[in-house]
N, C-alpha and C positions, 0 to 999 in steps of 0.2 A: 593505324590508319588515321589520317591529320581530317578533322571538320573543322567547320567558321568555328571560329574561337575555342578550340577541343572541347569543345561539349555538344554532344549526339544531339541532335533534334528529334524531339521524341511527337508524334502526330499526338492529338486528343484520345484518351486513354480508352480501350473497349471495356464492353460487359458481353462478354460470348453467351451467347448460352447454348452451345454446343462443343466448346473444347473441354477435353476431359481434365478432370481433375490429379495434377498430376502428386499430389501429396498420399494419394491413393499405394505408390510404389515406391516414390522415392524416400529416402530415410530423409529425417527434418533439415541433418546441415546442408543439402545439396539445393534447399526449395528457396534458398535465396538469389541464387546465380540461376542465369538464361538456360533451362533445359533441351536436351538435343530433340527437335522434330522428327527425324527422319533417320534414326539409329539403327545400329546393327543390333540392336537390342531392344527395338522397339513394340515387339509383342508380347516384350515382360512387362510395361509396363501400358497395356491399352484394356478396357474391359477387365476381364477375369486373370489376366496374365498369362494364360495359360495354350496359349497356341508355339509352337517350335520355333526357335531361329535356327538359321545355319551360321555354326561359328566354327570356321571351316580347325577341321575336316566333318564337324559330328553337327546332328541336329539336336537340340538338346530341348528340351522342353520342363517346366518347373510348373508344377499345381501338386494340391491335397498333399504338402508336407514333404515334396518326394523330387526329387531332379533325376528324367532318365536322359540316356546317352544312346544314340542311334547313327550308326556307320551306313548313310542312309545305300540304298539301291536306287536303280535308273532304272525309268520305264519310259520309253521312246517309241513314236512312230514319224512321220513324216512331218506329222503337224504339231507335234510339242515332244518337249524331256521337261522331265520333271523328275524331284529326288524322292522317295517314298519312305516316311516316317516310321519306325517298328521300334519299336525301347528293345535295344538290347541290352542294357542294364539299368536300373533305376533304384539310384541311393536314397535310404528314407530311415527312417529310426524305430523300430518296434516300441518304444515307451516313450512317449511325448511329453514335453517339458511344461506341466501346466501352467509354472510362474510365466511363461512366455506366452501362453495362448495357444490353440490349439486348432485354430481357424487355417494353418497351412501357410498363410500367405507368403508370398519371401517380398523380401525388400532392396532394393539397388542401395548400394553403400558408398560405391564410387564408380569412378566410369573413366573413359581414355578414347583417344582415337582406336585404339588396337585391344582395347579391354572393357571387360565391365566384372565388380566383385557383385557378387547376389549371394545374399542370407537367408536364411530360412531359422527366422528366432524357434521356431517352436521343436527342433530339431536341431537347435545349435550347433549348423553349421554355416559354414561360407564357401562358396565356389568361388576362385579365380578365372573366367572364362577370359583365355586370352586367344585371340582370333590368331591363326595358324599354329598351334601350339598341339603335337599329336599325341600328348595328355590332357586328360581333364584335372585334375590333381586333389606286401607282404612278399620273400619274392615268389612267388608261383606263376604257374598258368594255370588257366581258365577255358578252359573248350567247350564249346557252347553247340546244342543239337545243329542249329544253321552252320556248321565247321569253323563259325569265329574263333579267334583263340585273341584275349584278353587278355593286360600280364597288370598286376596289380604289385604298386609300389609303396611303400609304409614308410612311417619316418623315423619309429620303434617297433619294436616285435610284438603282435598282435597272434592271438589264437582266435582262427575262422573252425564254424563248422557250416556244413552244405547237405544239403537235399539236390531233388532232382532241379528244380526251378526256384530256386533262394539260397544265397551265401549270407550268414550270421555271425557278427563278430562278437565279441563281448567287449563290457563297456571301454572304451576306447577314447585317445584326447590326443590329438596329434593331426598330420597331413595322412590325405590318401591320391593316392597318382594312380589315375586309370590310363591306357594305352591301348588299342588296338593293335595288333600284331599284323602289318596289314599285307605279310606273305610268312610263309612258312621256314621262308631262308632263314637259316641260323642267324647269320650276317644280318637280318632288321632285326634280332632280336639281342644281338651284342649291343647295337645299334642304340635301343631303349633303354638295357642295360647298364647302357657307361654314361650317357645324359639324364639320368634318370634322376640325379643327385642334385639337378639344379634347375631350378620352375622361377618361370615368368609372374607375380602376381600381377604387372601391369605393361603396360607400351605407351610410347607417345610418337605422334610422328611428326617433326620437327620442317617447317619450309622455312632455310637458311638462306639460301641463296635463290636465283633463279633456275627454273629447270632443275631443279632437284628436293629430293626428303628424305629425312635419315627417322629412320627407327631405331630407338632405342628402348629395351625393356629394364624395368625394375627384376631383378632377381633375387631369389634368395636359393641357401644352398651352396654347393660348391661344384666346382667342376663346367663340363660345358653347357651352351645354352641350345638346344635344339629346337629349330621352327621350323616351318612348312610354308614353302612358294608356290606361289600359284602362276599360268603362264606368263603375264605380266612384266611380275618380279623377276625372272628367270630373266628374262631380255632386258630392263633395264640395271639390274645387277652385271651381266654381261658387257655391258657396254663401259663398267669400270674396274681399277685394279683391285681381284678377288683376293687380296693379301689379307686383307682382315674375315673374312669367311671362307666358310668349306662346301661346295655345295656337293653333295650325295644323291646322285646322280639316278643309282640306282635306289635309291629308299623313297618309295610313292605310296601316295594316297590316291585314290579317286574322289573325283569333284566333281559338279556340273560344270567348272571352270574351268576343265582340264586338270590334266594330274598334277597332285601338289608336293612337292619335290623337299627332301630334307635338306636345310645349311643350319653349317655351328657355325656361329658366330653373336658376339655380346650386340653387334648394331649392325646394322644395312647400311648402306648409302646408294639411293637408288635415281638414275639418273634419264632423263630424255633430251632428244634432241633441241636443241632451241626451235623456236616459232617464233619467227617474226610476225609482231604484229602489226601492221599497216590500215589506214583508212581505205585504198586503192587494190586494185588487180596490180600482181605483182608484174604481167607483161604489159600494160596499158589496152587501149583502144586505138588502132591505127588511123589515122586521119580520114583513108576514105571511107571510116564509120560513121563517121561522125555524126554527121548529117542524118541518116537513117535513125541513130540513139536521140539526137536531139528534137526530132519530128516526133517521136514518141513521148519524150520530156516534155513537150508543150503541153499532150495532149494532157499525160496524168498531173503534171502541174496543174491544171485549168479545171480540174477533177477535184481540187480537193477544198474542201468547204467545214471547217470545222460547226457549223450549224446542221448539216445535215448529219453527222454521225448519231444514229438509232440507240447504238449499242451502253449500256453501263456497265458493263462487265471489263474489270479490270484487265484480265488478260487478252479479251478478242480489241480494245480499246489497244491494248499497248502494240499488239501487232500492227495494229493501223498507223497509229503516229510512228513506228520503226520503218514502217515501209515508206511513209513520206521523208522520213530522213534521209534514207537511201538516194532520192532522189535530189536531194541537195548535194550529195559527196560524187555524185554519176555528173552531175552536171562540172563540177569539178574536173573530174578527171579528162574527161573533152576539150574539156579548155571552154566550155560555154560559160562566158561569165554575167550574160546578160539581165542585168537587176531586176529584170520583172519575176522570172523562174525564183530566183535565192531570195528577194522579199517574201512573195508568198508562200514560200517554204518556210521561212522564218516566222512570218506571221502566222502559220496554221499550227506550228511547232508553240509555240510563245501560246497561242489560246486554247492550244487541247492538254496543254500540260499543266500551266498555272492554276487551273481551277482545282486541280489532283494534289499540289502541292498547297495550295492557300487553304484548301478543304473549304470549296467551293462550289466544287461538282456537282450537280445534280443527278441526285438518284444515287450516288454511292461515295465512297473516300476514303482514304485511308486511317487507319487506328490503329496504335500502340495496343498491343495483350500483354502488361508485365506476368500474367502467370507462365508463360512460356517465353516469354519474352523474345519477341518479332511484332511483324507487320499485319494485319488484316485487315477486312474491309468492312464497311459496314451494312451490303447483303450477307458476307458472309460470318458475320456474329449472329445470323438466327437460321441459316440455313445450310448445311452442311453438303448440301450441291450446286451451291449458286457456285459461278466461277469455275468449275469445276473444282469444289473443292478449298479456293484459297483460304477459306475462313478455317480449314483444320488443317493448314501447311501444306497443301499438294501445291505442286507446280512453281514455286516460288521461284527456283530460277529463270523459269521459263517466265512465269508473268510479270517480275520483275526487271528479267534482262531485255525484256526488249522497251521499257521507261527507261533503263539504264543507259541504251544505243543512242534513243530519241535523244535524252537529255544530254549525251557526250558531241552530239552532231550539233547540237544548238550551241552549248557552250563553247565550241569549236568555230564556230559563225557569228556569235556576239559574246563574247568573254563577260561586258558587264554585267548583261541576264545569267549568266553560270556564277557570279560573282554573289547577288541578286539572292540565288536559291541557293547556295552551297551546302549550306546545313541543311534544309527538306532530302538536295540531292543527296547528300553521302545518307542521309539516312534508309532512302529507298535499297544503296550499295549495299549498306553494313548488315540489313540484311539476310542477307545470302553469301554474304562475302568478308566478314567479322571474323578475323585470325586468333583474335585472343580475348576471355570473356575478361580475363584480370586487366585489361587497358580498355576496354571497354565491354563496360558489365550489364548493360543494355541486351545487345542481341547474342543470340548462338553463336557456337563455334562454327565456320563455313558448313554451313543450315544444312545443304545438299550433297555436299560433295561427298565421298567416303572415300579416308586415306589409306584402307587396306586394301579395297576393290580398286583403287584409282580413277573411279569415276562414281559419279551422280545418283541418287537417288529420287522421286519424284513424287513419292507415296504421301507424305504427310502422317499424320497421327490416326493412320486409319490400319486398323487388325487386317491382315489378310493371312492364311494360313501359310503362302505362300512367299512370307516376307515382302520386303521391301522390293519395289518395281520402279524401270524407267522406260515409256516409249521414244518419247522423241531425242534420240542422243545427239542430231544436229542443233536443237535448239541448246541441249545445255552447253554446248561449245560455242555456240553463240551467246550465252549469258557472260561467259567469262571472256572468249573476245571480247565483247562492249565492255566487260567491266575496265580493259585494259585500256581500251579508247577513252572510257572516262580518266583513266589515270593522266592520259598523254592530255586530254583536255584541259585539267587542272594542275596539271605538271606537278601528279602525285609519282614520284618512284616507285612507293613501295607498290600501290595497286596497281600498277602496269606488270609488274614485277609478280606479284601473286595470281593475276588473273592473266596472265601469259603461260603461268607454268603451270593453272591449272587445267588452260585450255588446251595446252600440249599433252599433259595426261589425259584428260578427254578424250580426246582425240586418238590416241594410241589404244586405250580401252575399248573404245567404239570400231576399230581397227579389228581387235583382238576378239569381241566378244557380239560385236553386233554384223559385222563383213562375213558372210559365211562363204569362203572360197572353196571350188569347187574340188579343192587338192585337201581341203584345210582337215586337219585332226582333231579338233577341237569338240567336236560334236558326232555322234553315232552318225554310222555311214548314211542310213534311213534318212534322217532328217537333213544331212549336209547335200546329200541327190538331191531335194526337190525345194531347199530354200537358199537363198542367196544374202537375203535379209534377215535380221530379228524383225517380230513385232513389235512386243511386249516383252523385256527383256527382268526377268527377276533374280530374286537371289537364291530361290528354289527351282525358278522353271524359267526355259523358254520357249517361249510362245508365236507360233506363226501368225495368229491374228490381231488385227492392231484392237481398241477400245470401241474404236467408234465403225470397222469392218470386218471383215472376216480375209482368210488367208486368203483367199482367192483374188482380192484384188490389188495386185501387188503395185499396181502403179500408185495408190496411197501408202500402201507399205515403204515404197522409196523415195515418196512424196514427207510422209513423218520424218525423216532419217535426212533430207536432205535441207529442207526448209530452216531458215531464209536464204535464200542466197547471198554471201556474200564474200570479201576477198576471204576470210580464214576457210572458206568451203573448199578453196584450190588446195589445202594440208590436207583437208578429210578425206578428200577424194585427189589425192598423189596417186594413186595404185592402179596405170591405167587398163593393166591387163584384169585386174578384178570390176572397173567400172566397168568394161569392155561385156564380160561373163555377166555383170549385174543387169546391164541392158537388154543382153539378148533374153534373158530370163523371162524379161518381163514385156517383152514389145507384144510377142503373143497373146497378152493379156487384155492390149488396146482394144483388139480385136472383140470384143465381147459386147453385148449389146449393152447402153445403158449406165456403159463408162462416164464418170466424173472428167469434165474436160479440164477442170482446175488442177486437176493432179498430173493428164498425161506430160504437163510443162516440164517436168522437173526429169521426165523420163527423158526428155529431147535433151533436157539442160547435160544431165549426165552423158548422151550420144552426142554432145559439141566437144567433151575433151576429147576424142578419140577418131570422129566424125563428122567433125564443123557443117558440113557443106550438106549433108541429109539432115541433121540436125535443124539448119537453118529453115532448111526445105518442108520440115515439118511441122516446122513451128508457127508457120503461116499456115497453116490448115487451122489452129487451134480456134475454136470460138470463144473462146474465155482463158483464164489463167490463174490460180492462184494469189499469184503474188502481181509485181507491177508490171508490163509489160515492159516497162523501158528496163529494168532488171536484169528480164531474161535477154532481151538484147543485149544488155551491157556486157551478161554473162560467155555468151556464145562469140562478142566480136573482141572480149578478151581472152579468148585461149589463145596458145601457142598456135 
């Protein structure tokens, strides 16, 4: 990714004193390069270490000297699924190695999009956790009281003895491959048998082109490489020639992702649709709109006053200036070119942004953290809730992509000013949006995204037991839209090109795991009857209530999921038979006393692809809005 004179602009350096120290897990060579915030492996290395990830298929958990392995169960009702932790095996060593210490702790060795190695010196050993991999890694079975059957793979001949509750090897120096035998068919247990000879210790997943990723694993061993798909992969490996993979159709696992499905194959090549990305509605605003969106353009232009914003909060600040940009690109698309509207859009743009980038601001600004190396702020270096969070990496895409919209509409409207900032800007990009820490070793590898889940995380470096979590999936496809605007702004390729195909994957994920269709399988019948939405969307659980309400009020529910409005929301929401289902879910809900009017917007927004004409009908009742008024017009007089 190209900045003013390739070299990253780095803001004035922090002193947090709230982000954790991350030398605490990671072994020494890794502590010089940008550590991941928001990892699939992130509660090995928070507090005590010691809370479960899911690394699918197993939850695996590592404290006091010991890594066990849990084939978790589902516990479901209407209002949440969630996966339920039980060690059903836990490797540990009867005589602990004093030269190493004896404290338990394990330590990260290395780490991958698709991997992480974790050691336990005091115990001399190292797991390879590779994410879809249905080892963890003698020949027997293992049947266990809960009727699991376990098949355990050696890499030399090993004498085990066993009790009721502990299998004991003697001293031993070699690989061990655990496996779940996850049906009693012979056939899944050939299955483990014939892959059994060839283990992943790493992955990486590769964005070569547009609209596509390849995975590729380090293996060692011989023979074939056996992984596990989760729905996702299934459809976008579909969509290309399966000549180089197998997929095994019948051999599953359960997941809260849906079942995760065996392919042989040394790599993936996994592909989506292109997404155009555009500044405008793909169908325009018909003329005799015009006039209507323009009467409302005057009003919220003549509204906006860069002296009266209250707020210092990074994120509720960036939504503000995105939303004034919008109405620079609306005015556009009308064909209204009248210089009073686009100056002082310019000029509100030009004074809410400059003092963020000069560090200038009053009351807050941005700061470099090289211990983790990214962006924070400076309420949130002494306070781990300001911002919701930014100062321990929650929300960065979200708080940053909507500075990333502002600033690609401005640059798009005065080139010199984009010209001006270029380095402050790409620095706010790189981010959240840093492909490669070897060309630049400044920020993280794409902070948010996860190349296995194929979509976002939102958590930050905060422990939850329940892993990593995302609510609002419309904003992170909005972070990567705008990223792609900024590309077209500064007439960068590549980050058009990356923040296009990330916003397509997004966007299919959000499709796949946040859309709950009233047919859909994805989800226990319980909970698919009475939700239409995610809330809270984890990597352990999902959740009917959003952070800031409870299930019940589903018009915020589709209100987080939809926000902001803009052209890439006409991909999220293609599907018009499930907007169709998602509306009716929730009009019911209007009805209740004591409803937020800022939200019921977005519920009309989504009844205009389907139902313009009530839509419009309704939206004149609103007393308030969320977002800009001229917006939701813009939105509603560009459907089809």
């Amino acid at each position: 990714m190209s900045t003013a004179n390739n070299k990253p602009f780095l803001f004035p350096h922090a002193n947090s004193t709230v982000l954790p120290d991350p030398s605490k897990f990671f072994s020494s060579n890794l502590l010089s390069t940008p550590l991941p915030t928001n990892s699939f492996f992130q509660n090995f290395v928070l507090k005590n270490g010691d809370q479960p990830e899911y690394i699918h298929p197993y939850l695996i958990k590592s404290s006091n000297s010991s890594l066990s392995i849990s084939y978790p169960n589902h516990s479901s009702n209407s209002k949440v699924i969630f996966q339920v932790f039980k060690p059903d095996i836990t490797i540990t060593s009867s005589k602990k190695d004093s030269q190493k210490g004896s404290n338990g702790k394990h330590v990260i060795s290395s780490y991958s999009d698709l991997s992480v190695t974790l050691d336990i010196p005091c115990i001399n050993t190292s797991f390879f956790l590779v994410r879809g991999s249905p080892y963890v890694t003698l020949s027997f079975t293992i049947r266990f009281n809960n009727n699991q059957a376990w098949i355990l793979y050696t890499s030399i001949k090993i004498k085990l003895t066993h009790s009721r509750s502990e299998i004991t090897s003697e001293a031993f120096s070699g690989n061990i491959r655990i496996a779940l035998l996850p049906d009693s068919d012979s056939k899944h247990e050939a299955v483990l048998d014939r892959c059994s000879f060839c283990y992943p210790v790493s992955g990486d997943a590769i964005l070569r082109e547009p609209f596509c990723v390849e995975y590729k694993w380090e293996k060692k061993g011989w023979g074939d490489l056996l992984m596990l798909a989760h729905p996702l992969h299934l459809q976008l490996l579909s969509e290309n020639d399966l000549n180089n993979v197998t997929v095994l159709n019948d051999f599953k696992y359960k997941s809260i992702d849906g079942d995760l499905v065996g392919v042989v194959g040394d790599s993936w090549i996994l592909k989506t649709d292109p997404v155009s990305v555009t500044w405008y509605s793909k169908n325009g605003v018909k003329e005799k709109h015009h006039e209507e969106i323009v009467s409302s353009l005057f009003k919220d232009v003549e509204g906006l006053n860069s002296s009266s914003i209250e707020t210092t909060s990074c994120h509720v600040f960036g939504k503000l200036i995105a939303r004034a940009a919008r109405l620079a690109l609306i005015a556009e698309e009308v064909f209204f070119y009248d210089v009073i509207p686009k100056v002082k859009v310019k000029k509100f743009l030009k004074e809410t942004i400059e003092p963020w980038l000069e560090g200038t601001f009053k009351g807050n600004g941005f700061l470099y953290d090289k211990k983790w190396g990214g962006i924070v702020t400076k309420q949130g270096c002494n306070d781990v809730n300001a911002e919701y969070g930014f100062g321990i990496y929650n929300n960065h895409h979200y708080s940053l992509g909507f500075f990333v919209y502002a600033i690609a509409v401005l640059v798009k409207i005065d080139p010199a000013w984009g010209r001006k900032y270029k380095a402050q800007a790409y620095a706010l990009l790189e981010d959240f949006m840093n492909l490669s820490t070897s060309l630049n070793s400044n920020y993280s590898r794409l902070r948010c995204f996860d190349l296995y889940n194929l979509h976002s995380w939102a958590g930050g470096l905060t422990e939850f037991a329940d892993g990593r979590n995302q609510m609002g999936s419309s904003e992170a496809v909005f972070a990567y839209y705008a990223a792609a605007l900024f590309g077209m702004a500064y007439g960068d390729a590549q980050v058009v090109s990356i923040g296009s195909t990330l916003a397509a994957l997004e966007i299919c994920a959000t499709k796949m795991w946040w859309h709950v269709k009233k047919d859909g399988n994805i989800y226990e019948k319980g909970f698919t009857k009475e939700n239409r939405i995610i809330g809270v969307l984890w990597s352990n659980k999902r959740d009917s209530g959003l952070w800031f309400a409870p299930a019940e009020c589903r018009e915020a529910r589709i209100g987080i999921q939809v926000l902001p409005l803009c052209p890439i929301s006409e991909v999220l929401f293609s599907d018009v038979e499930y907007v169709k289902e998602l509306v009716e879910w929730a009009l019911p809900a209007l009805k209740r006393e004591g409803v937020d009017e800022g939200w019921k917007g977005y519920v009309f927004a989504l009844q205009g692809i389907f139902d313009k004409k009530v839509a419009m009908k309704n939206i004149k009742t609103l007393k308030g809005f969320e977002d800009s008024m001229t917006n939701l017009l813009w939105w509603l007089h560009s459907r089809g």
